[in-house]
C-alpha positions as CSV (number, residue, x, y, z in Angstrom):
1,X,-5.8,-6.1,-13.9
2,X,-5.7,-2.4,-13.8
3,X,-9.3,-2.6,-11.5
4,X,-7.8,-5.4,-9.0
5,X,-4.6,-2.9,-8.7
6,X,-6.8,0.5,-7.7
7,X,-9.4,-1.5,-5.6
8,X,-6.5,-2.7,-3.8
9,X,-4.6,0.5,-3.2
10,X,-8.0,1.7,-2.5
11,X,-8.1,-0.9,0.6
12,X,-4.5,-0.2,1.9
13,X,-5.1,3.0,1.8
14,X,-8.2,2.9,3.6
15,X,-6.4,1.3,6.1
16,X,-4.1,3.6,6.7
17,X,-6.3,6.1,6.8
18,X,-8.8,4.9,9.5
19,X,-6.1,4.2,11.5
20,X,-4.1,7.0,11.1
21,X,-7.5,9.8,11.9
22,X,-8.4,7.9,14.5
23,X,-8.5,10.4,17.9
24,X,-8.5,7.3,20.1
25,X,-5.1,6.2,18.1
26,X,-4.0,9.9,17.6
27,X,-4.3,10.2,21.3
28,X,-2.9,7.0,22.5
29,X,0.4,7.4,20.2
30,X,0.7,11.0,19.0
31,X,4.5,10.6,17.3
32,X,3.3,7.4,15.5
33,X,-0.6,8.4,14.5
34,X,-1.0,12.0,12.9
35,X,0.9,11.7,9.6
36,X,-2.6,12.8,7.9
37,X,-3.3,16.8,8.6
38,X,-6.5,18.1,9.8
39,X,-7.0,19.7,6.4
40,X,-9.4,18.3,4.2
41,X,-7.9,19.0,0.6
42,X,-4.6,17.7,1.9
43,X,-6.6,14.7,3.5
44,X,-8.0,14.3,0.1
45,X,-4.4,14.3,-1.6
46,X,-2.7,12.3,0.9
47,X,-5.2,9.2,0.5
48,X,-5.0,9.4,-3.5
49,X,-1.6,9.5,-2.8
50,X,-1.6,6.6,-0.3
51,X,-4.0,4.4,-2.9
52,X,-1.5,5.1,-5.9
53,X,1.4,4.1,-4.3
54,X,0.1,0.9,-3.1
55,X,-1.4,-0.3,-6.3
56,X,2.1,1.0,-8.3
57,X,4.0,-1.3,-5.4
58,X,1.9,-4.3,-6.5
59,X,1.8,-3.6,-10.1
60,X,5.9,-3.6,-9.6
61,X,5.8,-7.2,-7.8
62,X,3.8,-8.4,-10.1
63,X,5.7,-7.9,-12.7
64,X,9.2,-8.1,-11.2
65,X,7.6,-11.7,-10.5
66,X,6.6,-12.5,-14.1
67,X,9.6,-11.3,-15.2
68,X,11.8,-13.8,-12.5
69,X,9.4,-16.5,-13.4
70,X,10.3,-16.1,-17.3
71,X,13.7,-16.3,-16.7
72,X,14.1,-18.7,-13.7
73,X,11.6,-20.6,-12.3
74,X,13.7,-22.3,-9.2
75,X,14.9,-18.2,-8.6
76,X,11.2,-17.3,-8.8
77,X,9.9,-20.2,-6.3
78,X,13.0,-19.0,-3.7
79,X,11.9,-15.6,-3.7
80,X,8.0,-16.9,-3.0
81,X,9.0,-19.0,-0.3
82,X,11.3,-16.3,1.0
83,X,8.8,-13.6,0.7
84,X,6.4,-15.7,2.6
């Protein structure tokens, strides 16, 4: 579980990364693009940051939804169909 939750923070926050360094993006849409600085340690820090947070968001769903679905499953479908 733990290995699913990191590889996927690790992909968001690839993501986000690529598309937030990008110069044609950076250069295109400067307010939106440029988050990331130019500094490398603080490059570093902002995508471990970036890949934590994503995998600590879906550890919470996951668990907010095996928590709904042990005490209501008709509350716990609703909120999958909504969410979709």
């Amino acid at each position: 579980l733990c290995v699913s939750l990191l590889s996927t923070g690790f992909i968001g926050a690839t993501i986000s990364y690529d598309f937030d360094t990008s110069p044609e993006k950076r250069a295109h849409q400067p307010e939106f693009y440029g988050y990331i600085p130019d500094n490398g340690t603080v490059r570093a820090m902002s995508f471990l940051s970036m890949a934590l947070n994503s995998a600590l968001v879906l550890c919470t769903r996951a668990f907010a939804s095996a928590l709904l679905f042990n005490v209501s499953t008709s509350a716990f479908l609703l909120a999958i169909s909504a969410d979709m």
